[in-house]
C-alpha positions, -999 to 999 in steps of 0.1 A, spaced: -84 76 67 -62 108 68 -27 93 60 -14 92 37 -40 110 16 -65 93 -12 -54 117 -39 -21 109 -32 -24 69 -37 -46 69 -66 -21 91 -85 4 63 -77 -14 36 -88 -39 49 -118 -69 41 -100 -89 33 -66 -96 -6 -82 -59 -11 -83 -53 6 -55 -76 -14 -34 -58 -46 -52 -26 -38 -43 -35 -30 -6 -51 -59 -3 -23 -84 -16 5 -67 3 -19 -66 36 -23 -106 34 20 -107 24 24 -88 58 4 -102 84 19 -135 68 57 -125 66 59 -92 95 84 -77 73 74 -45 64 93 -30 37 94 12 53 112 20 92 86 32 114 49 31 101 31 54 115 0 25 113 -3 -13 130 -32 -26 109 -18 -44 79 -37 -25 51 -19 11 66 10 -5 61 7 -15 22 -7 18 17 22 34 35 46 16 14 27 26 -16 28 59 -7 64 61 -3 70 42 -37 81 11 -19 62 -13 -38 60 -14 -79 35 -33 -101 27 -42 -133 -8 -32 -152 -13 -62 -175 -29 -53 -207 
């Protein structure tokens, strides 16, 4: 995967575990729901998408202590 970049999302998220997490949830949200929270993804699979979005700040979390 070239885009966006590793380095990039695991600086926005802490680590690869919650990376993967995150991904993952917002992948099953969008193949259920289509709506895709950034104009013009530059991916069609569903976990591009969420890591798109996560790129681009679109999506926040929570790390629960």
């Amino acid at each position: 995967m070239r885009y966006p970049s590793i380095d990039v999302l695991v600086e926005k998220t802490g680590s690869k575990y919650t990376l993967v997490a995150l991904a993952a949830k917002r992948a099953r949200q969008l193949r259920e729901t289509g709506k895709v929270l950034i104009e013009q993804p530059k991916s069609r699979k569903h976990v591009g998408m969420a890591l798109e979005e996560i790129a681009f700040d679109k999506l926040t979390f929570d790390r629960k202590k």
